[in-house]
SEZAKOL-705625 format. One record per residue (C-alpha): residue in three letters; x, y, z. Coordinates in steps of 0.02 Angstrom, whole numbers, padded with zeros to 5 digits, always signed. Layout:
! SEZAKOL-705625
ALAXYZ/...
END
This chain:
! SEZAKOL-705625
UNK+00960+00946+00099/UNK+01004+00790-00006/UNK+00923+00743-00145/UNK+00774+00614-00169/UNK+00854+00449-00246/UNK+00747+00351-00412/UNK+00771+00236-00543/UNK+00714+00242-00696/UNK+00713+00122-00852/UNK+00625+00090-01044/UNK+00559+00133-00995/UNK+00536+00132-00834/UNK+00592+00284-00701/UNK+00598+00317-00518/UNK+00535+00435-00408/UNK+00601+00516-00230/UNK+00559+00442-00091/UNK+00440+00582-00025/UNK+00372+00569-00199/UNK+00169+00573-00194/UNK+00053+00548-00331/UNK+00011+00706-00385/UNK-00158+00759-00465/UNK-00144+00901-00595/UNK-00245+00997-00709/UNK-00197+01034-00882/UNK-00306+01125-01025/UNK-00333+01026-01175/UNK-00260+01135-01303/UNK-00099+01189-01228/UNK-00075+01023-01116/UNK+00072+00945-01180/UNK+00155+01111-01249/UNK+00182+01197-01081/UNK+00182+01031-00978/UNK+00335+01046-00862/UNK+00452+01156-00983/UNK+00602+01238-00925/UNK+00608+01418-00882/UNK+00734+01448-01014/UNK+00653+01350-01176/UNK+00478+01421-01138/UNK+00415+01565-01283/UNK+00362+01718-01236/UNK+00166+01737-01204/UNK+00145+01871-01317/UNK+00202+01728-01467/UNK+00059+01629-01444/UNK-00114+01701-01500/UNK-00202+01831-01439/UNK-00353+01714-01403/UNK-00245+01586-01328/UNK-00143+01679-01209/UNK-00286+01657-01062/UNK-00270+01454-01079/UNK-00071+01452-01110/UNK-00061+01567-00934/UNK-00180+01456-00860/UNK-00099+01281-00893/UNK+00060+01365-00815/UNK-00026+01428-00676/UNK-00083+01238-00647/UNK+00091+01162-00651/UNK+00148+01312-00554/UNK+00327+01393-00555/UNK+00475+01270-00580/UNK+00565+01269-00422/UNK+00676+01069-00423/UNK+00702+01072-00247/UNK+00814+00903-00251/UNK+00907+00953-00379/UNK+01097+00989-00368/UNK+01135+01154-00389/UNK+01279+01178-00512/UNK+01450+01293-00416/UNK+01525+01442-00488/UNK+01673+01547-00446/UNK+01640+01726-00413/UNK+01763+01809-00359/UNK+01871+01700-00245/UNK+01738+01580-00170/UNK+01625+01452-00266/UNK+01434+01509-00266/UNK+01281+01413-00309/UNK+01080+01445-00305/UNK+01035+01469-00122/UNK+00883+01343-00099/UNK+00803+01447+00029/UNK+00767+01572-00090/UNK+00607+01455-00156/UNK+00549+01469+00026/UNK+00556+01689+00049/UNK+00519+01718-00154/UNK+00366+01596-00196/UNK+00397+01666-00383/UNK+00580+01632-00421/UNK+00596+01468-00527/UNK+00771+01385-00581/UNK+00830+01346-00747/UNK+00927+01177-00757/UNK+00993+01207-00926/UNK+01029+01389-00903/UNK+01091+01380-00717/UNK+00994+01538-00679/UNK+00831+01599-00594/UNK+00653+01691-00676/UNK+00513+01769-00625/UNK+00369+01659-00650/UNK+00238+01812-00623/UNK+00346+01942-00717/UNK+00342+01794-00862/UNK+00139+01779-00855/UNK+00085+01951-00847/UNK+00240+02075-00862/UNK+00174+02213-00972/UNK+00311+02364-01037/UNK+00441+02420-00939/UNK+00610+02390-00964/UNK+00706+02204-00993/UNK+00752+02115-00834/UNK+00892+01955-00814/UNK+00737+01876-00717/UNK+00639+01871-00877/UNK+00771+01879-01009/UNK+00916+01764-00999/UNK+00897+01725-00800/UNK+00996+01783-00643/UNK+01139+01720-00608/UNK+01219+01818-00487/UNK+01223+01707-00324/UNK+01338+01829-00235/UNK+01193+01984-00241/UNK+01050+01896-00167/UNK+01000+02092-00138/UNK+00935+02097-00327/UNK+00781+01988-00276/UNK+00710+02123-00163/UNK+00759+02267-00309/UNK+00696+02156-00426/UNK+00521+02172-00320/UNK+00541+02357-00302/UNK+00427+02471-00261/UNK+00243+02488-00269/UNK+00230+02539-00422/UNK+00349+02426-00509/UNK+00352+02307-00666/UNK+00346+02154-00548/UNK+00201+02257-00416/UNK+00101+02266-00569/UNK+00118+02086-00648/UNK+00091+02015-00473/UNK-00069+02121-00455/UNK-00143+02035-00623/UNK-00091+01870-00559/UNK-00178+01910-00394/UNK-00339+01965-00480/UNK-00308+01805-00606/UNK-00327+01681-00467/UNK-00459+01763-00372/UNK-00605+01808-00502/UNK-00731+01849-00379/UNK-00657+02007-00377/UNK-00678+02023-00562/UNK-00804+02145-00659/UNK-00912+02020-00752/UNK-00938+01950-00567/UNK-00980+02121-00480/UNK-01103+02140-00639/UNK-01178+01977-00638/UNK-01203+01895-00461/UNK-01210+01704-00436/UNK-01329+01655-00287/UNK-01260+01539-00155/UNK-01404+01407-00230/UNK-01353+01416-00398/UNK-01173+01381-00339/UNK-01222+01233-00250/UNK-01332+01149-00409/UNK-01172+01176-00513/UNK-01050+01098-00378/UNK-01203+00955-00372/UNK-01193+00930-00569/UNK-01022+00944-00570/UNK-00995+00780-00436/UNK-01131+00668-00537/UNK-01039+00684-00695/UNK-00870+00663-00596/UNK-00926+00516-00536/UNK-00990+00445-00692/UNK-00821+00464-00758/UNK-00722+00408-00611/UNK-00837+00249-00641/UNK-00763+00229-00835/UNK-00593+00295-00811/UNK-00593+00139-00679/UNK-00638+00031-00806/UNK-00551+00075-00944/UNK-00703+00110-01044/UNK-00728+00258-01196/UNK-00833+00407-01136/UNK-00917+00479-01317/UNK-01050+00393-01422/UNK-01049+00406-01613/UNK-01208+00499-01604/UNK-01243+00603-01451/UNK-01411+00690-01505/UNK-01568+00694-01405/UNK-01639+00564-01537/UNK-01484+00449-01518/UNK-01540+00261-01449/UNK-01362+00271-01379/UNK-01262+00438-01350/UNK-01126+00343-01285/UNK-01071+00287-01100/UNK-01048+00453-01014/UNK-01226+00503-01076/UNK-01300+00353-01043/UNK-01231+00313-00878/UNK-01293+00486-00810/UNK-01473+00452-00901/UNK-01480+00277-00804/UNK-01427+00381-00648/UNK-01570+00508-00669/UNK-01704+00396-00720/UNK-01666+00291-00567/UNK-01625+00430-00415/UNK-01747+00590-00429/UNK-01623+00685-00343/UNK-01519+00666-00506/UNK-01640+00705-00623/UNK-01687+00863-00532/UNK-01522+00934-00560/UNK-01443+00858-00732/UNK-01487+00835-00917/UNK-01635+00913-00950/UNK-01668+00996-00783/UNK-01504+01118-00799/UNK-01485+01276-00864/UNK-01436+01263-01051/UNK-01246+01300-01044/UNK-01207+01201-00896/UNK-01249+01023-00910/UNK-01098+00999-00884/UNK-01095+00867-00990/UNK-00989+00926-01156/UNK-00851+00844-01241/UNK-00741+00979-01177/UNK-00790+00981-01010/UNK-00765+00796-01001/UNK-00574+00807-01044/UNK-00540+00952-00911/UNK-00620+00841-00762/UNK-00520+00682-00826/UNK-00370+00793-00830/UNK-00414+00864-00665/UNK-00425+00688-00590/UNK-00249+00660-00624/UNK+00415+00108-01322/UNK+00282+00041-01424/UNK+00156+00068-01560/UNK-00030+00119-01534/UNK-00157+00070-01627/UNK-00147+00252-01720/UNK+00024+00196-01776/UNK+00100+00309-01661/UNK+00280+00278-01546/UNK+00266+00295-01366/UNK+00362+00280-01220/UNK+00290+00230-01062/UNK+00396+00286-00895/UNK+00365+00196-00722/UNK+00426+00274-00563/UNK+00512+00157-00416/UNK+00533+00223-00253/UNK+00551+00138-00066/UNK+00369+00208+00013/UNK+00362+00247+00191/UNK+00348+00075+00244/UNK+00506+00010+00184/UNK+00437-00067+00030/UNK+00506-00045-00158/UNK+00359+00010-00258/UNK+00334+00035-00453/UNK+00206+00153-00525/UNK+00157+00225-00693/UNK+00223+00413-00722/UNK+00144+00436-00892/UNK+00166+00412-01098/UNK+00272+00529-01213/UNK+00250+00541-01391/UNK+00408+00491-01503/UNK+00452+00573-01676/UNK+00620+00477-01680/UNK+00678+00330-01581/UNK+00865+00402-01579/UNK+00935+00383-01386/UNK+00934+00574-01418/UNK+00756+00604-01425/UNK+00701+00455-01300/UNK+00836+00556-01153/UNK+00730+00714-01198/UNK+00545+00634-01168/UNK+00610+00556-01015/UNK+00692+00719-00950/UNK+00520+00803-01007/UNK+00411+00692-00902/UNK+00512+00701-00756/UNK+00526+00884-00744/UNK+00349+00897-00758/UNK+00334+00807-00580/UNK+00472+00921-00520/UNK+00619+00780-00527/UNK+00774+00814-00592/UNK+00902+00700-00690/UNK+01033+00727-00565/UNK+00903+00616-00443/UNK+00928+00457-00529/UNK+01009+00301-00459/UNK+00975+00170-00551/UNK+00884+00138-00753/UNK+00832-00024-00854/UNK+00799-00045-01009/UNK+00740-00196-01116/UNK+00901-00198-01216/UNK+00872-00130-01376/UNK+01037-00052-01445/UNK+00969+00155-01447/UNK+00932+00110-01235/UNK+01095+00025-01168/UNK+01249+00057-01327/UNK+01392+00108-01226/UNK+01441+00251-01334/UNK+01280+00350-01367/UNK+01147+00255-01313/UNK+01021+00317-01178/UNK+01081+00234-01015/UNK+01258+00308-01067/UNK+01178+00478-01102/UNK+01109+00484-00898/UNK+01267+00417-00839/UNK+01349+00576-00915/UNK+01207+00659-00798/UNK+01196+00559-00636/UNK+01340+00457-00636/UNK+01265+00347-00484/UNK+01123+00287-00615/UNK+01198+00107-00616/UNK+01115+00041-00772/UNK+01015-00145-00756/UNK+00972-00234-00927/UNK+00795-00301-00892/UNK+00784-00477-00802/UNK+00647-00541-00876/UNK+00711-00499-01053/UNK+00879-00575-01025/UNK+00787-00742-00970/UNK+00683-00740-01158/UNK+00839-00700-01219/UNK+00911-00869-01120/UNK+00776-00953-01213/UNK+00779-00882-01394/UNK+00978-00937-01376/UNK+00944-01127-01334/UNK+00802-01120-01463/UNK+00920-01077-01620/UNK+01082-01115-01532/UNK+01026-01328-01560/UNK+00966-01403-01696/UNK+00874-01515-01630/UNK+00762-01368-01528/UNK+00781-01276-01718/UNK+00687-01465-01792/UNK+00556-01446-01654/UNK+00480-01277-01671/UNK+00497-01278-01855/UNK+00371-01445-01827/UNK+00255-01351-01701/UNK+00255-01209-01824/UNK+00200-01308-01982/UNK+00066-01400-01849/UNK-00020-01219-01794/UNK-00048-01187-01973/UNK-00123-01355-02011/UNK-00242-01360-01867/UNK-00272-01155-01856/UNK-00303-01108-02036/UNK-00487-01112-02012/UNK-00639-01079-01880/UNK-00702-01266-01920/UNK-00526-01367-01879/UNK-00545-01248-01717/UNK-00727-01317-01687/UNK-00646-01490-01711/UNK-00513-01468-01580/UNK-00614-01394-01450/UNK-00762-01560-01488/UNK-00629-01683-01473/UNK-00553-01613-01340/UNK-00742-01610-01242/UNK-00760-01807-01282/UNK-00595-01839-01212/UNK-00624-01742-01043/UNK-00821-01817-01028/UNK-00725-02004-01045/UNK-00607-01939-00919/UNK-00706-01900-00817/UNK-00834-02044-00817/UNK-00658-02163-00789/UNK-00619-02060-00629/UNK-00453-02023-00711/UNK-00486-01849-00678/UNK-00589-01747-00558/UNK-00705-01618-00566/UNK-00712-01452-00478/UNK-00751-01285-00499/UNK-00617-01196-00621/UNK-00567-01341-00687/UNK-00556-01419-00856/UNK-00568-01260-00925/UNK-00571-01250-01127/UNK-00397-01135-01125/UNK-00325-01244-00982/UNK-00374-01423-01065/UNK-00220-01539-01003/UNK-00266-01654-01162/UNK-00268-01590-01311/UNK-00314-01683-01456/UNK-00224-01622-01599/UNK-00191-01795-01662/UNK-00368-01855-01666/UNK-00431-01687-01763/UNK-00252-01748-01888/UNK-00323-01911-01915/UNK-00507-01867-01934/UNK-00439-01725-02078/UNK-00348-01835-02155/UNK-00496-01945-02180/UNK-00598-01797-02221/UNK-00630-01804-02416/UNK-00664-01609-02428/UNK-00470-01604-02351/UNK-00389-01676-02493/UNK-00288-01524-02554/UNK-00209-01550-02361/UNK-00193-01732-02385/UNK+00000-01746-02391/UNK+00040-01592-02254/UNK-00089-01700-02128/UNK-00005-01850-02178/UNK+00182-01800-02135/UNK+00122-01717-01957/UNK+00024-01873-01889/UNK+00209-01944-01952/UNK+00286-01823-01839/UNK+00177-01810-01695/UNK+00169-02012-01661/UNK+00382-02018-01675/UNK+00498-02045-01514/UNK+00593-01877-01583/UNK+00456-01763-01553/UNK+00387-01824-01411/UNK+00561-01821-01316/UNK+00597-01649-01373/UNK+00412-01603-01316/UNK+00438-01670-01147/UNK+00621-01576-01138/UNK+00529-01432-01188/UNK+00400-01452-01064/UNK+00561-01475-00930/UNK+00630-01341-00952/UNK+00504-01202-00985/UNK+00416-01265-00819/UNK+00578-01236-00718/UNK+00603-01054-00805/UNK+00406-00991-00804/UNK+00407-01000-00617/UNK+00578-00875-00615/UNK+00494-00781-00757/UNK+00365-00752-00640/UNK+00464-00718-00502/UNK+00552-00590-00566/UNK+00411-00479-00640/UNK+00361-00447-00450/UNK+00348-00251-00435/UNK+00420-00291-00259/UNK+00592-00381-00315/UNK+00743-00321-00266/UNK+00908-00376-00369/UNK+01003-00479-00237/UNK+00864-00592-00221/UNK+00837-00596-00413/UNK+01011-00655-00443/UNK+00982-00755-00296/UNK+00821-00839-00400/UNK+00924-00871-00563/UNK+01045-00946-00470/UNK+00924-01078-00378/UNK+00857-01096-00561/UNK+01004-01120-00642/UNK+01067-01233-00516/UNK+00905-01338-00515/UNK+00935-01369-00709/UNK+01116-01426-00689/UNK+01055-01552-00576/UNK+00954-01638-00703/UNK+01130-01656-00794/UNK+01170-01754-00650/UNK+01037-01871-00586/UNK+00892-01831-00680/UNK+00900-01899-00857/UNK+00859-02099-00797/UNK+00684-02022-00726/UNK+00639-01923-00889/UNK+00680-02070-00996/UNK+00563-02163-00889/UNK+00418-02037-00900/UNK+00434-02005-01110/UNK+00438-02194-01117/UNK+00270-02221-01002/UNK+00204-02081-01111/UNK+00243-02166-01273/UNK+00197-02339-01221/UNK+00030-02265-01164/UNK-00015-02187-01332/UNK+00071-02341-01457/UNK+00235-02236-01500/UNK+00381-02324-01543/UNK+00557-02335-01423/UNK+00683-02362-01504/UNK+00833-02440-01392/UNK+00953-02310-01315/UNK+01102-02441-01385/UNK+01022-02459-01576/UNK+01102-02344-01712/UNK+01005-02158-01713/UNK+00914-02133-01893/UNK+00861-01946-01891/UNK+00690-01939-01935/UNK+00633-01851-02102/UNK+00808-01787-02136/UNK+00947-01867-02223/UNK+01098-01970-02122/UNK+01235-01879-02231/UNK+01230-01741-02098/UNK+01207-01824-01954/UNK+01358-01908-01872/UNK+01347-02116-01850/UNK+01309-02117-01662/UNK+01166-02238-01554/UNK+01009-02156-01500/UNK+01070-02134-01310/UNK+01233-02025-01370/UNK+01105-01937-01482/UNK+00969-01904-01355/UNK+01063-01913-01194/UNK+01212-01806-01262/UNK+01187-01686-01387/UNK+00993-01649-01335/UNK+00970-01697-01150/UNK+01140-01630-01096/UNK+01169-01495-01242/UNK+01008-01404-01196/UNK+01070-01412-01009/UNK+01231-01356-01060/UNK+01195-01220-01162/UNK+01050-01145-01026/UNK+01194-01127-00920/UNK+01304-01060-01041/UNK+01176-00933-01090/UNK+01129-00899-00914/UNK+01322-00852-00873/UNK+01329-00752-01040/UNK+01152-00649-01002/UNK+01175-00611-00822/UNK+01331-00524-00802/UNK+01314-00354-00876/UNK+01263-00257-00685/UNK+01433-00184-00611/UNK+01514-00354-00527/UNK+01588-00266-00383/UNK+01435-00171-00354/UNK+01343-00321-00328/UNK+01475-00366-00217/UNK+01440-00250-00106/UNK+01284-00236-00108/UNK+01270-00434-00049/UNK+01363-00382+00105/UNK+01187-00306+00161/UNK+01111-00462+00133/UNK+01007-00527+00292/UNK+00980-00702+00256/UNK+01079-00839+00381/UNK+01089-00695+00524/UNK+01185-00579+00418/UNK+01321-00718+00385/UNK+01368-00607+00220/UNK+01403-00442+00332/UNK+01580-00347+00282/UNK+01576-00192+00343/UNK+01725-00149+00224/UNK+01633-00177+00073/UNK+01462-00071+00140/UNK+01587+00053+00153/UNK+01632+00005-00037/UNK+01458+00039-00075/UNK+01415+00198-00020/UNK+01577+00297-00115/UNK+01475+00208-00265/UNK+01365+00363-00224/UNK+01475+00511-00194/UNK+01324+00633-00224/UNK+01233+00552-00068/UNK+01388+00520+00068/UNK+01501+00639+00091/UNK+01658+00623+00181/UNK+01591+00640+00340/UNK+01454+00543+00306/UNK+01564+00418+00260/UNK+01675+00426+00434/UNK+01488+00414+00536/UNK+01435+00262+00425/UNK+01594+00173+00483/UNK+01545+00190+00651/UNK+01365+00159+00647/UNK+01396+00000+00555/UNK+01453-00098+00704/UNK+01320-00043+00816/UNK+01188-00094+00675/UNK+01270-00274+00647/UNK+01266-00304+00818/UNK+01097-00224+00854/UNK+01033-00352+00724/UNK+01112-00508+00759/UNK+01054-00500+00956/UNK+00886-00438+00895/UNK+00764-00584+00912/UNK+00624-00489+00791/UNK+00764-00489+00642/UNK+00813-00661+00654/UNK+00766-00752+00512/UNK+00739-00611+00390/UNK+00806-00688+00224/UNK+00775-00518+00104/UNK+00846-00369+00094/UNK+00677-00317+00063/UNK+00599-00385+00232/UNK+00742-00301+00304/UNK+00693-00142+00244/UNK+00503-00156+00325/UNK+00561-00231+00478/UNK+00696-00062+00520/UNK+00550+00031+00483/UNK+00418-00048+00587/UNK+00551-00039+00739/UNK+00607+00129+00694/UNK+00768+00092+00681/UNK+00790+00168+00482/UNK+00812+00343+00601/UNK+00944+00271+00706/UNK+01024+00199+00567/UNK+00992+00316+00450/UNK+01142+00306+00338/UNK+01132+00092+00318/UNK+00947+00128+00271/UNK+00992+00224+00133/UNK+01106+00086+00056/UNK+00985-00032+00089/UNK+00859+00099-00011/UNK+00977+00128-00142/UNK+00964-00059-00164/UNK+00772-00076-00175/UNK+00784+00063-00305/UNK+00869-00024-00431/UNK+00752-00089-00571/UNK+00735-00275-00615/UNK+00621-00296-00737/UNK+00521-00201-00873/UNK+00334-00270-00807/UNK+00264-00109-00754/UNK+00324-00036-00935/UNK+00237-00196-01006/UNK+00088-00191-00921/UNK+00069+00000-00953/UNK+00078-00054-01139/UNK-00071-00171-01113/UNK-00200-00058-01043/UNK-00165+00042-01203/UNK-00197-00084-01320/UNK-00366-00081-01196/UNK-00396+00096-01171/UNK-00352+00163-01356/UNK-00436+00026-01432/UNK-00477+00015-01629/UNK-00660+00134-01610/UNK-00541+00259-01508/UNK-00393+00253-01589/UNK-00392+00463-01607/UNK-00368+00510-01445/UNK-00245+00632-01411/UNK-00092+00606-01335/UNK-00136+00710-01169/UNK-00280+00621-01153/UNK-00242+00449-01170/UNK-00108+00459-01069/UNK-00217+00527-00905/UNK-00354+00385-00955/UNK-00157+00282-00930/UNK-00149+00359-00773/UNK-00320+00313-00689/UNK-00307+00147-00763/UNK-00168+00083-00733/UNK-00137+00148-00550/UNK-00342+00147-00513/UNK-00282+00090-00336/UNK-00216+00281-00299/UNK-00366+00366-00430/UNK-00489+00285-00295/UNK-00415+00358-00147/UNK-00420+00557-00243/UNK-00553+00636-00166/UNK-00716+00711-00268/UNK-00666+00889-00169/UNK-00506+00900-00235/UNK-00556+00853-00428/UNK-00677+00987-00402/UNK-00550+01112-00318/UNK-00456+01105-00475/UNK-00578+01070-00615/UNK-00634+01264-00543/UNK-00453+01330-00548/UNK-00452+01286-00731/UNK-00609+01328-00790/UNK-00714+01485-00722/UNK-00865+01426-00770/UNK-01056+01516-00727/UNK-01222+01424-00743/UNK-01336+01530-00855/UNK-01439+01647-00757/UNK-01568+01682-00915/UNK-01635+01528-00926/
END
């Protein structure tokens, strides 16, 4: 059995492909202490307080026993042959879990409810004895042994019907059904703000509260409008089970299931990508850890943390991204070195859409005259935005100009357009000019006066309009390549078509910009100075500028440099994934009928990943190469397939990713790499929307399953009310109150 293949990054992570979003219940209290632990770091349940025990055994219960069935078991020479953890032994003893740092097996029922008796390797230390698999049955024993016993109070543990309490005080069927009934309206008033991202408590939830907050309120507006909800909730049940409290609250929402907070807290947020069943690479949000530290140390630790608690292992990775910060990708101890010592097949991949701002950041302070411009558009936001009333100007100017627009036919009209945040004419010189006239201004006088200076010279508007050039031609790659469906080839494919695109103005494109800033300026009265008169730099002295004419200066040194030094920067930023990896990988590429097929370097590829291709799968991959090759190029349904990831769906949707089962995993293995950080981004903000300022003391467990329903709402819709209920019950035994 191989194991499941993810990638994971900064933080972002990957899941196996038979990976399925998984719904579990936690308690509140002991949540994030027992969440996914190894067998050998957990503490004893006898350390924890005699009050608490009940709620620490039941969050393990809830995760269950750790059994990583992908993960690699380590080999161990006994005796004269190498021996290993048999996985079978997860299918014939449902209670033996595995230790990853230990390399050794426990008892999960022995470790609940073992009382006395004497010390066993299974609870103590671990098994490790792979040879003896005998010492599983003794370790069972008889009936009246240590493990007999401990499995009898687990038995009686899960099923509490057979309890005292419950053979003293009996529950009619009808008073079951009213609690199920009150337990699925307040489900589904949460369901309802979990969707939409909204708080649940009210500052005061008393009976005389105008507003108890949205959970209340939302189930008062349900009961005053449907009498078959007011029959049952509120004021209608039995005193201790409105199910309605604070607490109560938390356990459905956890049932249903690198930044700063606004709590000033660190956090890292992990995403999952996987290839689904239809061939297609998906990225989805695993969950939020709390930092202490942001040493690589630490970060490795929270990552490792949350993906043991879904039962993944390290070992499983295959690819991670980061966004570049020094503790993520440093090649001595930083965190993509750290899982490389690991899972050496987790080819690291600095974030795409970061190395393209970084592209950007480099042109911006690697010319000066880029450095003159935003320094100008800098001073200009502080003139214009220091105040709500210069705002108020802005936005009335702006309203005249459209409404003469408009009445000229220059522009049309149409619904969603001219839209105040999408105005293409904004009047920042008018609002200037009618400040600088403005008495009550005077204080601002001489700032106003030296911007209008600025704004209405050939300088500005040239660098504007190069500015304009070039972040048009990089927003649409930007966007490109924050697709949770983008693969790698065809994002190195993208910034090369971009890169090539902007070397082509270098070519034959400056004669048509100098026509269009020159229309512009002639339009609005700016000056144009000829390309063959001597350049005078405005507002800065000529001692530091060479003697040169205005076309060397603007043609050569902006025009050109910028070019230049995109490229440059685009060469420079792009290069850090494993060259000959990439090399092989394009070899898979479908595009011009498979014209970039070498079957030597797919070959290449898969001893990248000696964990997933043996040496015999190696010898079979030879030979099913040429039958897939020429399976695809006579196939009429794969002709004109031009990405790996279309590729991917269409060997699904003809079933041929069973017959050619080992190319499918390269081509999977290539999906799984990570591109870019969006996912991590966009988990960051629905937290700045979920933990807002008025619920900025949430708890870490709980904001991060509000995260969860958020973020991936798509999935939370599809969880059925049953199962929520099903496991809200297996956390909480909860009675209505029969003397009411």
């Amino acid at each position: 059995m191989k194991p499941g293949r993810c990638g994971i990054g900064a933080a972002a992570a990957g899941a196996t492909e038979a990976s399925q979003p998984i719904v579990l219940g936690r308690n509140p209290a002991w949540a994030e202490l027992v969440g996914g632990q190894d067998p050998a770091e957990r503490l004893p349940i006898v350390s924890y307080p005699i009050n608490d025990q009940d709620a620490v055994r039941r969050a393990y219960i809830m995760k269950g026993p750790f059994q990583p069935y992908a993960h690699e078991f380590k080999k161990r020479k006994i005796g004269t042959r190498d021996r290993w953890f048999n996985l079978l032994w997860f299918q014939k003893y449902y209670w033996i879990e595995y230790s990853i740092k230990n390399d050794a097996a426990f008892c999960f029922v022995c470790f609940l409810f073992k009382k006395g008796g004497k010390d066993s390797p299974f609870t103590i230390g671990g098994w490790r004895n792979w040879n003896r698999d005998d010492a599983l049955d003794k370790h069972v024993g008889d009936v009246g042994s240590a493990h007999n016993a401990a499995q009898e109070r687990y038995n009686s543990y899960l099923t509490p019907a057979t309890a005292i309490d419950n053979r003293i005080v009996r529950v009619t069927n009808e008073e079951k059904r009213l609690y199920k009934i009150r337990l699925t309206y307040s489900l589904r008033c949460l369901r309802f703000l979990l969707n939409q991202g909204l708080a649940f408590r009210g500052h005061d939830e008393s009976e005389e509260s105008r507003n108890r907050g949205n959970f209340l309120e939302l189930l008062k507006w349900l009961a005053s409008n449907y009498e078959e909800v007011d029959k049952v909730v509120l004021k209608n049940a039995p005193a201790n089970c409105t199910m309605t409290s604070p607490e109560i609250q938390k356990e459905i929402i956890q049932s249903s299931d690198e930044a700063n907070d606004v709590s000033h807290k660190q956090q890292l947020a992990l995403c999952l990508r996987y290839v689904d069943k239809m061939g297609r690479p998906v990225e989805h949000f695993l969950g939020l850890a709390h930092l202490e530290d942001t040493t690589s140390l630490s970060l490795k630790e929270a990552i490792q943390s949350l993906l043991v608690g879904q039962h993944l292992t390290l070992d499983q990775i295959r690819g991670q991204g980061y966004d570049g910060a020094s503790n993520m990708r440093g090649e001595i101890k930083g965190l993509k070195t750290l899982f490389l010592k690991e899972s050496p097949a987790a080819y690291y991949v600095h974030c795409f859409a970061h190395h393209l701002q970084l592209v950007l950041v480099g042109v911006a302070k690697g010319n000066d005259e880029c450095v003159w411009f935003f320094d100008q558009v800098s001073l200009l936001l502080n003139i214009v935005g220091i105040s709500c009333k210069r705002h108020d100007m802005l936005r009335n100017v702006n309203l005249q100009n459209i409404l003469k627009a408009i009445d000229s036919g220059e522009i049309r009209t149409r619904k969603g357009l001219n839209q105040e945040m999408g105005l293409a004419r904004p009047a920042i010189r008018e609002v200037l000019i009618n400040l600088g006239r403005d008495r009550a201004q005077k204080s601002d006088w001489p700032k106003i006066s030296a911007m209008v200076f600025i704004l209405e010279s050939f300088d500005f508007i040239f660098s504007g309009h190069m500015m304009l050039t070039i972040l048009g031609y990089t927003n649409d790659l930007s966007l490109c390549l924050q697709r949770r469906d983008q693969d790698i080839l065809n994002a190195l494919s993208l910034v090369s078509v971009a890169k090539n695109r902007i070397q082509q103005l270098t070519s034959d494109g400056w004669n048509g910009f100098l026509q269009k800033v020159t229309l512009f300026c002639k339009k609005h009265g700016i000056h144009v100075p000829a390309m063959d008169d001597g350049y005078v730099p405005l507002g800065r002295s000529a001692r530091f500028v060479p003697i040169q004419t205005n076309d060397d200066h603007f043609r050569r040194e902006v025009y050109i440099g910028i070019i230049d030094r995109i490229s440059q920067e685009i060469d420079t930023r792009f290069n850090e994934v494993n060259m000959e990896l990439l090399s092989c990988m394009a070899a898979l590429n479908p595009s011009n009928s498979f014209a970039s097929f070498d079957s030597v370097k797919v070959l290449r590829h898969a001893e990248f990943y000696p964990n997933d291709f043996s040496a015999s799968d190696l010898l079979r991959l030879e030979m099913q190469l040429q039958n897939y090759i020429d399976d695809m190029r006579r196939e009429d349904s794969f002709q004109g397939i031009k990405s790996i990831v279309d590729l991917s769906v269409k060997l699904v949707q003809t079933n041929r990713h069973n017959v050619y089962d080992l190319v499918y995993l390269l081509i999977k293995l290539v999906l799984i790499l990570p591109v870019a950080m969006a996912g991590v981004e966009r988990a960051f903000s629905a937290m700045n929307f979920v933990k807002n300022k008025l619920r900025n003391r949430m708890s870490d467990s709980l904001l991060d399953d509000c995260l969860l329903t958020f973020i991936e709402r798509d999935i939370f819709l599809t969880v059925k009310e049953d199962d929520v209920i099903d496991t809200f019950m297996a956390i909480r035994r909860q009675r209505p109150n029969k003397e009411k």
